[in-house]
N, C-alpha and C positions, 0 to 999 in steps of 0.2 A: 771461452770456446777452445777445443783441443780434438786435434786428430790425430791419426800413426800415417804419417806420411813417408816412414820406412819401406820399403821394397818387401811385400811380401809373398808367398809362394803364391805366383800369377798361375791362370791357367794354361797348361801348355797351347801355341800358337806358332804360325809360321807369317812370314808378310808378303804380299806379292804386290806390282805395282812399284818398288821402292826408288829404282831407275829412272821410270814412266813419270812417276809426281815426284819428282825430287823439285824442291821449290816450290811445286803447285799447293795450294787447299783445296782439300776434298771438301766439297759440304753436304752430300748425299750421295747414296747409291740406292739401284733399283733393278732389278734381273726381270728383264721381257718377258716375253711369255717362250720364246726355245732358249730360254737360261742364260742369256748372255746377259755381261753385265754393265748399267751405264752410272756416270760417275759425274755429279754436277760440282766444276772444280770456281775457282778463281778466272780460269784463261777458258773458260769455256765448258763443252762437253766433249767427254769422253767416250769411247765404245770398248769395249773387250769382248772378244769372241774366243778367250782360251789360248789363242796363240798369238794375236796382234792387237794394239793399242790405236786405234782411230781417232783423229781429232775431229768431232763435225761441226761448222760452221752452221750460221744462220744468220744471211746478208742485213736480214732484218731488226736484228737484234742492235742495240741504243749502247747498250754496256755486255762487257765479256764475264761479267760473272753470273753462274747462271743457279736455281735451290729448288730445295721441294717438289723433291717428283712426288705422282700418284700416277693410276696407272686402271683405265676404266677395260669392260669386262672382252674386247676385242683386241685388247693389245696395246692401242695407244697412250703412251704416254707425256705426260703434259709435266711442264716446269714454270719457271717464269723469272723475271731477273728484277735490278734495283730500280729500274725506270719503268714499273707499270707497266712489264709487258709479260703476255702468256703465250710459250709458245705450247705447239704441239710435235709429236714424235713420231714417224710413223715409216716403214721403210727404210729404216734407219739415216730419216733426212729430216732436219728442224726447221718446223715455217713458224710465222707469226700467228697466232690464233684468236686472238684478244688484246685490247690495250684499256686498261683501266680509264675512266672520264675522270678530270679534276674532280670531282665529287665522290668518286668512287677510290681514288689512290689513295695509298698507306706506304707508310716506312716497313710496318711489317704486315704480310700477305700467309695467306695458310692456303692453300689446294689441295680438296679433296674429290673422291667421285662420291655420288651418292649411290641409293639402292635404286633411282631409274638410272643409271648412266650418266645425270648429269654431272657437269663438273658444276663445285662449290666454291666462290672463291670468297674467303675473309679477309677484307681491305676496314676502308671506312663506313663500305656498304659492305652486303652479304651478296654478292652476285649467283646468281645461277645461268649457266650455260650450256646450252642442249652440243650435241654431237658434233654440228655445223657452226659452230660458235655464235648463235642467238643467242641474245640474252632471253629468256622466259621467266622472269622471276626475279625480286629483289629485296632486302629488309633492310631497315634502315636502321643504322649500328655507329652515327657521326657523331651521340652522345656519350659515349663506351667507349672504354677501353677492350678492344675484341681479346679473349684467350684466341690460342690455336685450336685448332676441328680436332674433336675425336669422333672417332669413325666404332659405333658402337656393334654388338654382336649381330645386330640384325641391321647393319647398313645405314642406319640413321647417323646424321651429325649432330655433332653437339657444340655449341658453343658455353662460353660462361662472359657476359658483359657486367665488366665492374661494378659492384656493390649490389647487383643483383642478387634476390637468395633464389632465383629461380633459372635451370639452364631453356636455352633457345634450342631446340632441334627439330632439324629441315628430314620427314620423313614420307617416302612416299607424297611427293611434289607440293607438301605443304609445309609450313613451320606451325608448330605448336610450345607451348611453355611447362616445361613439369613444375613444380616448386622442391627444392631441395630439405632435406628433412636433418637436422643437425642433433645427433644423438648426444653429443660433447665439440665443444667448442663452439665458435659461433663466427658468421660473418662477418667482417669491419665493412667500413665507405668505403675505403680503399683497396680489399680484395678483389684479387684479380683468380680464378683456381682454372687450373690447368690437368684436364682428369687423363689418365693412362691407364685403362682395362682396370685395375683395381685400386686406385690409387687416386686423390688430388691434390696436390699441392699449391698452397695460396703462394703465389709471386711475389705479391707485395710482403706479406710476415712472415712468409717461409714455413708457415703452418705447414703438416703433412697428416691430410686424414686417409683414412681406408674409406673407399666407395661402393657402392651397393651399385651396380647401373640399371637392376629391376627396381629399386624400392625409392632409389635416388639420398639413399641415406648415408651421411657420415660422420664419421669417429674420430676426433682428432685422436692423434698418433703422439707417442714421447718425444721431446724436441728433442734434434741428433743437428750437433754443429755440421755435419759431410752434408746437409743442407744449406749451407751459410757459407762453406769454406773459401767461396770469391762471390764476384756482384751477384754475377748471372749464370745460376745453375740449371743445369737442364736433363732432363729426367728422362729414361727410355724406359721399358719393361718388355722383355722378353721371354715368355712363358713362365710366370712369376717370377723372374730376375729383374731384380732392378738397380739399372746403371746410373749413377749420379757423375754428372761432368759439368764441366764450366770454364772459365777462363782461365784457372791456372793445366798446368800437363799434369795425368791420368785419369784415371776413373775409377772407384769405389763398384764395388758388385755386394748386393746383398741379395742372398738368397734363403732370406730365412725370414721370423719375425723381427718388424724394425722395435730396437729399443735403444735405450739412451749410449750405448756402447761404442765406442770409438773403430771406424772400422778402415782397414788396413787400404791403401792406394796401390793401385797397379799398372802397370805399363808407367811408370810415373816421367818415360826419359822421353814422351809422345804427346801432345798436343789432340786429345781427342773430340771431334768437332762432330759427329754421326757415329750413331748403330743403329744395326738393321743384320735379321735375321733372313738367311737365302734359305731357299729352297729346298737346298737339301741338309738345312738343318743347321751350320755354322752359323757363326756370329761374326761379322765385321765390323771392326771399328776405325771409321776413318780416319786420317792424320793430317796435322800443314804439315809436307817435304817430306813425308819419311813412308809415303803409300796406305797399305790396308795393312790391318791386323787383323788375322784370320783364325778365331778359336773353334776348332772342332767337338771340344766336350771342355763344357767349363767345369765338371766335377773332376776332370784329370789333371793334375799338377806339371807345372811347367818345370822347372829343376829340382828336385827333390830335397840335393843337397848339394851346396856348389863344393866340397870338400877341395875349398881355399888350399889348406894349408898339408893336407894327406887326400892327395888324388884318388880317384877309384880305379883302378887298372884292371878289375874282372869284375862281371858280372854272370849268375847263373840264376836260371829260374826254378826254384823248388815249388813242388804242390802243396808240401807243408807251411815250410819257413819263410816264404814269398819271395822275394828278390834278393837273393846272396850278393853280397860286394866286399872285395877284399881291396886293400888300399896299400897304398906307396911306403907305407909306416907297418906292414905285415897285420894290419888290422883287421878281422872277420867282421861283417857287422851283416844283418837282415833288415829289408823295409819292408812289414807288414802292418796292414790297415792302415795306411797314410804315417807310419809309425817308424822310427829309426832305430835300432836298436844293436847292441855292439857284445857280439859271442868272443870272441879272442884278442886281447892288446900285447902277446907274449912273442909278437913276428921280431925278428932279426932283419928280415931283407922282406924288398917288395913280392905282395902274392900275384903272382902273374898270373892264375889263370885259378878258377875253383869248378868240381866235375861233381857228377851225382845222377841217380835215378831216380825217378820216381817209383821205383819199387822197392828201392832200397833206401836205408836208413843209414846209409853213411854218404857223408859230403868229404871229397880230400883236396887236398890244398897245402899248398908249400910255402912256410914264411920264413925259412931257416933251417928247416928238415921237413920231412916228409912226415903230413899230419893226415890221420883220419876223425871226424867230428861224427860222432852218432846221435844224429834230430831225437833218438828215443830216449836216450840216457843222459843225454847234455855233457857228455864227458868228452876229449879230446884223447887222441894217443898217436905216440911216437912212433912211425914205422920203419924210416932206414934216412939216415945221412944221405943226401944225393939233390942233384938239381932235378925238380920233376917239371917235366914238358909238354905231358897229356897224359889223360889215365882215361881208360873204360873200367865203369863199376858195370859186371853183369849180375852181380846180385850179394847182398851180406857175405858169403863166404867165396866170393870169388873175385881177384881185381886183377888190372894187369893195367901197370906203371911205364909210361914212357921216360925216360930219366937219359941225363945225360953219358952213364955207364951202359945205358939199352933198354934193352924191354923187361921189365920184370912180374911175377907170375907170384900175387901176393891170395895166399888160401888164409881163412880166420873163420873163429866161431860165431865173427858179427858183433864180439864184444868188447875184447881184449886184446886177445891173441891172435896177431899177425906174422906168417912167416912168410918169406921170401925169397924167391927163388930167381935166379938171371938166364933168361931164354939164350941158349947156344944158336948162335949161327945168326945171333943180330945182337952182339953185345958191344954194340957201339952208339955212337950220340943218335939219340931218336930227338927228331920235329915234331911229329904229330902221329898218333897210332889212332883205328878206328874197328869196329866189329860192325861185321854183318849178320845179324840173327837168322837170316834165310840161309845163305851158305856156308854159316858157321864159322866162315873165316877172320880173321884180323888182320888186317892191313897196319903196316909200319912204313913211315917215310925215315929215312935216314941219313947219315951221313954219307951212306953208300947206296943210297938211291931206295928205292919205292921195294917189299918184298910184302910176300903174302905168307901168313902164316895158316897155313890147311889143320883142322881139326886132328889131324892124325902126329901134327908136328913137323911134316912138314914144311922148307921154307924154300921158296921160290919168286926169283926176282922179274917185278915188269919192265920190260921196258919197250922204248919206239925206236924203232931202226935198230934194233940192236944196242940201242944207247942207254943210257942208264936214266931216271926220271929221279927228279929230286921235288918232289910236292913241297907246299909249303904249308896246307892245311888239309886236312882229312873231314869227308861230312857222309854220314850218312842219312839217306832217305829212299822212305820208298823203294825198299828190297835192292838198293845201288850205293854203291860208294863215290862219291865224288872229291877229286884231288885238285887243286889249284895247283898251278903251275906258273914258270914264268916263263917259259918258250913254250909249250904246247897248251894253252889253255886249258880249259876244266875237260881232265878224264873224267870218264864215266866207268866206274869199273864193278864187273858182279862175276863169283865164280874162279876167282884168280887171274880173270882178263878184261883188257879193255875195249868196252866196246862203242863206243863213239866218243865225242868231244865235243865241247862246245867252245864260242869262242866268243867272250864278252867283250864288245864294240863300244867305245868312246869316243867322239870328233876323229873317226873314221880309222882309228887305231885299236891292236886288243891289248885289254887292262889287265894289269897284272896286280891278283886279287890277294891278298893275304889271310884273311878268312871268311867264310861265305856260312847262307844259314837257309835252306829250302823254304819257304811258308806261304800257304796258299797259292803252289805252282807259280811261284815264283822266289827267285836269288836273291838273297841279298847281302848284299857284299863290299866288303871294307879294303881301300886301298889306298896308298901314301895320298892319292888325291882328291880323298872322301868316299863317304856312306853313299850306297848306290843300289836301285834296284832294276831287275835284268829281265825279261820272261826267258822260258826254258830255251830257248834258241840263240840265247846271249845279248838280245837286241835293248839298247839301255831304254827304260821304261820314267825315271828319276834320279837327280840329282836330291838324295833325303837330306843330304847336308844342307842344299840351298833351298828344298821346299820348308826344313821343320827351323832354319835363321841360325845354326850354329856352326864354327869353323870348320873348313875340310881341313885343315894344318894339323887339328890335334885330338883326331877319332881316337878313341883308345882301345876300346872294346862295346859288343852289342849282344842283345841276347834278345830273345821273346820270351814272354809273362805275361799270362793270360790273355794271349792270342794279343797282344800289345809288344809293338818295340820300343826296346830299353835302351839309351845310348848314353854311355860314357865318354865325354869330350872334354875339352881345358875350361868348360864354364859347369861343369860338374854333370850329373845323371839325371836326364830328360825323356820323357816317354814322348814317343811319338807313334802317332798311327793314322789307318785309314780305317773309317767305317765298315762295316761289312754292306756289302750291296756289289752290284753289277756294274764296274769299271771299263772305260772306251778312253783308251789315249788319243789325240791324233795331232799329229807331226806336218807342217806346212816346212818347206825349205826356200828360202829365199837368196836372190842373185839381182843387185841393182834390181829392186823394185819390183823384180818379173816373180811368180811365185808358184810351185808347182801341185799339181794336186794332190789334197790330202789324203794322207795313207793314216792306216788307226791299227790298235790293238788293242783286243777287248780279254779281261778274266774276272774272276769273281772272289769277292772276299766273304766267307760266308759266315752268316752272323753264328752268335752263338746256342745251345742246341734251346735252349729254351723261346728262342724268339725264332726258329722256325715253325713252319706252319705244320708238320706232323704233331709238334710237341704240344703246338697252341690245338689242332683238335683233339690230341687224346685227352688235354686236362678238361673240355670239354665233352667229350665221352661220358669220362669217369664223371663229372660232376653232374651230369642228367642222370646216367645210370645210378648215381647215389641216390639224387631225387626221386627216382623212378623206384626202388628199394623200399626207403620211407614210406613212400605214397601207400607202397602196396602194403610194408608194416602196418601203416596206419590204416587204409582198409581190412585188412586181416581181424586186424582188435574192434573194428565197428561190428564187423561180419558175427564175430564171436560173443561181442556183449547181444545183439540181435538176438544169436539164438537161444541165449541164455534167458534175455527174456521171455 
């Protein structure tokens, strides 16, 4: 038996909770029906409503450790603990709802609802319980070893009672027997199978066939030791994912066909005891002491590449070359299609920063002198001795260099030939320069403070009060230039002037932001105290650092790539994001125990153009009207052989 129990690329995830269960086990979650989420630990039940942590009691209750929610079609949800008892949920207050007879009690218990709303409970008997907690219903299961209830597509339970080749299922307030159909392999005495949407796995031999749940048919499957890998393994699936977990820390994801292949552990420094798929779409995996682990898309890669030993210090997003990254060691490298791949090892000193257009064909970047890279030709060239400190590419034959000598005004053929020119009247250490395509102008932060450079050559300096402004990063968006500052918060500037500010709020102080990045109407923005995101009025919206688990000590640089944030930090380059959909914050403030009413803020992250609804009718459109095309082709040539004859 052999597995890769090495660390390998997890899905990106963030944890919440981790404060909250330090010390507790999770043994379930369950999200109500208004999305809040409950959490059956060791010490009890938990509540979360997004901003607070509830513990609820239940007087009635033998033992504190409480498992196995389900959750019938009104909302109530039911659990039940180690002493035979069931409670219910409702109101968000736990009563007693049932207690197993010595005839009816089990070490292990399964709760299910069925397709009338009753609840199903699998002890030593098969209990059925109506809404008011009657029993209606019973089969007797004292000879068996019960599996757990699968809850099939049309609402029926299923059981599987040892050495059976046939499963038990309660449907529509009867039990009937199917007989199971074994295409390969076969039943033992001693099988116990435990079925998951497409999947059953024999308990006792660790068999693992594929299941039919219309035909009742199965195929034993190639033995994989991630089935064996400790006593008692335990099996989830989640929209054809399936998670293998058990008594040792992590869990295995296979999302493909299982075959005899050794397949890689994740999360492996966790203890994973539950998964369970919310609402809107995430994956939780519950922990003992260290909270939830929250994956948003298991196809996105949690660190890309930890670059241990040559940090990543910029990051740019290209249309072409996908995710540019220059490194600590003046190294250029691309990560495209899950793919790492290394353009230049010839840097002298770190690349602090790499620039480019998507209409343009050249990327520049400084790892000892000033370099341009052309994506079309693959060639690199030399453009001038100098520190570079920002550049705007307006297009192949036109750049303009912020460099430690000043601004520089670099004209070329696009291929070779680069000449260079130093802008008079700002020929000193430049911060960060910027262009506005609407006013034609370019903005330069400097040594000597904040100027605008006017199309005509003009240069003219901003300032407040009469005072000189020293920005510390330059953005444009949205027909406006925005300055970071660290006495006057973010100008806003269009036209050679400024015309409001804003002012980014943190524990009631404004943050002094070092580079900021606009995306879907909203900031985001990096400061000595972490990754941070703002709405347009400064109001802090996320700590990204503490939602996506990585330190705020050692942000380095961020960018967006394909409508995804990319973040370089000291455990290497991590995507992190939010879905697109219709997002509502809301903020409770609390004082000794008194709590004020909730305040929110709502904006939208909007998906991409293919999965909006104009894009999903027009392919709809076009594909009638093609049929409709056909049709008439093909009438046309009836019509014609007709009158032919």
């Amino acid at each position: 038996m052999s597995f890769n129990s090495a660390k390998a690329q997890q899905p990106a995830h963030f944890i919440f909770g981790e404060e909250q269960f330090r010390g507790v086990q999770i043994y379930d979650v369950i999200q109500d029906k208004n999305l809040n989420y409950w959490f059956a630990t060791n010490e009890g039940l938990y509540y979360f409503d997004y901003y607070y942590y509830n513990k609820i009691d239940c007087d009635e209750a033998k033992g504190s450790s409480v498992f196995n929610f389900t959750m019938n079609r009104e909302g109530t949800i039911y659990c039940h603990n180690l002493n035979n008892q069931i409670f219910q949920i409702k109101n968000k207050s736990c009563s007693l709802f049932y207690e197993l007879k010595a005839d009816e009690s089990s070490s292990d218990i399964s709760l299910t609802v069925a397709d009338d709303d009753n609840l199903v409970i699998g002890a030593k008997q098969i209990v059925i319980l109506n809404k008011n907690g009657k029993k209606v219903l019973q089969y007797p299961a004292s000879h068996y070893y019960l599996s757990s209830a699968f809850l099939t597509k049309n609402n029926g339970i299923q059981f599987h009672l040892s050495g059976i080749d046939s499963v038990l299922i309660y449907e529509k307030g009867v039990f009937k027997k199917e007989k199971l159909h074994f295409l390969s392999g076969s039943l033992k005495a001693e099988s116990v199978l435990k079925f998951f949407n497409n999947y059953a796995l024999d308990l006792r031999t660790k068999e693992l066939y594929s299941f039919n749940a219309s035909t009742f048919e199965l195929n034993q499957l190639p033995k994989n030791a991630i089935f064996e890998r400790s006593q008692s393994e335990r099996i989830y699936e989640t929209e054809g994912i399936i998670w293998v977990t058990g008594t040792l820390p992590g869990t295995a994801l296979i999302d493909k066909k299982i075959t005899t292949e050794n397949y890689p552990i994740y999360y492996g420094d966790y203890f994973i005891s539950d998964i369970y798929k919310d609402k809107e779409g995430n994956i939780l995996l519950s922990t003992f002491d260290k909270g939830v682990i929250v994956i948003p898309d298991t196809k996105v890669p949690d660190v890309i590449h930890t670059f241990k030993e040559d940090p990543a210090n910029a990051l740019y997003s290209d249309s072409l070359f996908g995710l540019m990254i220059g490194t600590s060691k003046g190294t250029l490298m691309n990560y495209l299609n899950n793919k790492l791949f290394t353009i230049n090892t010839e840097g002298k000193r770190p690349i602090e920063a790499i620039y480019g257009n998507h209409t343009s064909n050249l990327i520049v970047f400084d790892n000892g002198s000033i370099k341009v890279y052309n994506k079309k030709t693959s060639t690199i060239t030399n453009i001038i001795q100098a520190s570079l400190k920002d550049a705007v590419i307006l297009s192949d034959n036109l750049i303009y260099l912020g460099t430690n000598r000043g601004v520089m005004k670099v004209e070329s053929d696009g291929i070779k030939t680069f000449n260079t020119q130093l802008l008079k009247g700002v020929d000193f250490r430049i911060y960060s320069i910027e262009y506005n395509p609407e006013d034609h102008c370019l903005y330069a932060s400097t040594a000597n403070g904040l100027f605008t450079i006017f199309p005509d050559g003009n240069i003219k300096p901003l300032l407040i009060n009469k005072k000189v402004i020293y920005p510390n990063y330059l953005h444009f968006y949205n027909g406006r230039i925005y300055a970071t500052t660290k006495a006057n918060g973010i100008l806003i500037i269009q036209h050679g002037e400024i015309k409001s500010v804003i002012h980014p709020i943190i524990n009631n102080q404004e943050e002094i932001l070092k580079k900021i990045s606009i995306h879907q109407n909203t900031i985001i923005a990096k400061s000595s105290n972490g990754l941070f995101q703002f709405d347009m009025n400064g109001k802090l919206l996320k700590a990204l650092h503490s939602v996506f688990g990585f330190s705020s000590k050692r942000i380095i640089d961020f960018t967006f790539h394909q409508n995804q944030l990319w973040v370089s930090h000291s455990g290497g380059v991590q995507y992190s994001a939010l879905a697109p959909g219709n997002y509502t914050f809301y903020l409770k403030v609390e004082n000794q125990g008194v709590f004020s009413e909730p305040v929110s803020y709502s904006f939208t992250i909007d998906a991409p153009f293919y999965a909006r609804w104009w894009f999903i009718a027009f392919v709809i459109i076009l594909f009638l009207g093609i049929v409709l095309l056909v049709y008439r082709w093909q009438l046309n040539i009836q019509r014609e052989k007709v009158a032919t004859n």
